[in-house]
N, C-alpha and C positions, 0 to 999 in steps of 0.2 A: 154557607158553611155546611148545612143539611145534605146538599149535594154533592160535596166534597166526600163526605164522613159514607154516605149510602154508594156512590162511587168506588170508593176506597171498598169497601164491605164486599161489592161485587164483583171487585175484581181479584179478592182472598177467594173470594166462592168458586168462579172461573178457574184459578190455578189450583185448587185444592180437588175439582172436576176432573181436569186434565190432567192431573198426577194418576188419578186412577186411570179416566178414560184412555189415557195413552197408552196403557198396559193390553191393549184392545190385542194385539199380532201375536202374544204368549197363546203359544194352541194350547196350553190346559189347562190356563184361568179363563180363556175363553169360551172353552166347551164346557167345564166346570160354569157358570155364569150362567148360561143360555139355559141349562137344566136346572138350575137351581131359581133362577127365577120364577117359573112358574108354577112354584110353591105359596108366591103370593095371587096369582091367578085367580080367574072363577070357579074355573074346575076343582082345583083341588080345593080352595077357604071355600067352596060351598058345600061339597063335596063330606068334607069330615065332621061339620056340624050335625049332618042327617045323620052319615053314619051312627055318630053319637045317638041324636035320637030316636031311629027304627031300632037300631041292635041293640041299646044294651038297656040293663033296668038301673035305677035308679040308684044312686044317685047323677050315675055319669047319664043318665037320658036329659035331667036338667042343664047337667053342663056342655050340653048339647044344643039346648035352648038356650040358656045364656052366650054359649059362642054365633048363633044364630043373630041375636039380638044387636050384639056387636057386628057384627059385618054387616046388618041392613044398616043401622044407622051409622055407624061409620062411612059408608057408603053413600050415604044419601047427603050427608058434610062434606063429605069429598066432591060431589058432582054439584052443590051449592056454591064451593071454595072457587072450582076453576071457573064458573062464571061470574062470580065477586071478583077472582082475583087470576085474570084471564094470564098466567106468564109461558111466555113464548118457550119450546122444548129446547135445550144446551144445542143439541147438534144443528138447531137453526139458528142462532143467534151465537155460539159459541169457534172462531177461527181451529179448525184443526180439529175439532171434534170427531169422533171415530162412531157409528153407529151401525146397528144391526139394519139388514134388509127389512123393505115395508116396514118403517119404522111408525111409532101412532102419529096422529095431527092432533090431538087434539091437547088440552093444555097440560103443565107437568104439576101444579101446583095444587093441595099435597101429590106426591104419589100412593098412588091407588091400591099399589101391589103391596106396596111397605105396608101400609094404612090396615088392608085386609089380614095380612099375616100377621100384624102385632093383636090386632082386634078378635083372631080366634083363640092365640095362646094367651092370651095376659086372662083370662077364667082360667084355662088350665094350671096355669103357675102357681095363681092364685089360690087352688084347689090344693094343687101340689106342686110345693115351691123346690122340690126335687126336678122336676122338669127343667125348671131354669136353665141347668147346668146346661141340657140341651137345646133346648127350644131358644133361647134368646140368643146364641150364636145362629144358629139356623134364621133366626127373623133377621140379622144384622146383615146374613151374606146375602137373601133376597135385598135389603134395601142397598146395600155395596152393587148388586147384577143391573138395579137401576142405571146406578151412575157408570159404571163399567160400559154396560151398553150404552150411554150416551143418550137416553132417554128421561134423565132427571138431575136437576143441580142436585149437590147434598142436603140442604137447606128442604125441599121436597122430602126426601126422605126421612130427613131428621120430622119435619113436620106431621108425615106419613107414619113416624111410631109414634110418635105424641097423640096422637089421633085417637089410631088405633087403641093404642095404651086406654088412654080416657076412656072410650066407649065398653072398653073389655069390663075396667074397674065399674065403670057404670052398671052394666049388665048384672055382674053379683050382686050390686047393694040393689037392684030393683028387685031382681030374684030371690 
């Protein structure tokens, strides 16, 4: 019955994958997608925590620190999680899946990029819960460019702001 029910589960996750990822051939959610993702990249979540902390004084030089703090550990559960929990990428295991060129090999489970992007804003929100307004659509459509590009079920993503999210919360109460 376990296997029925986890079954069942996976294959709501596959069609609810491929409702986005099939949207892959729209040229402007497609070029939209590809830029917007690497907003959860290294370059830029590493990138604006220094910011934070070389330019400016206090109190945003902490909240610099604390966005820092969040993306190392964050990071460090994340590349824990995919070898606990090694899951094969959608566009390899998933019939029809649509995928960007050189796509990663390595596992999707959380996603990384989602993970990162929730884990620098959630101190900012936090800080200033005005930001929201923008910042948590912006983290949604990086975890959305995941699954668009064929690089992460939803589940990954979802997982990937949970992550994040926690480690962001984490980082103020230690700071």
């Amino acid at each position: 019955m376990r296997t029925k029910w986890a079954h069942h589960l996976y294959q709501v996750e596959c069609d609810l994958f491929l409702s986005i990822n099939n949207r892959f051939d729209q040229k402007k959610l497609n070029v939209f997608f590809h830029k917007i993702t690497h907003l959860g990249g290294a370059t830029a979540t590493i990138s604006l925590p220094i910011l934070f902390m070389l330019c400016f004084d206090f109190p945003l030089k902490i909240w610099g620190f604390e966005m820092a703090f969040a993306l190392l550990f964050s990071h460090l559960f994340v590349v824990i999680m995919k070898k606990i929990y090694p899951r094969t990428r959608p566009y390899l295991s998933v019939a029809n899946a649509r995928v960007v060129h050189n796509p990663l090999q390595d596992h999707s489970f959380p996603s990384g990029h989602t993970t990162a992007i929730f884990s620098i804003i959630t101190p900012l929100i936090i800080h200033m819960p005005i930001l929201s307004l923008f910042l948590y659509p912006l983290a949604c459509c990086v975890g959305i460019s995941r699954v668009f590009l064929g690089l992460h079920y939803p589940s990954d993503v979802l997982a990937g702001a949970f992550v994040g999210t926690f480690f962001g919360g984490l980082a103020i109460y230690i700071f």
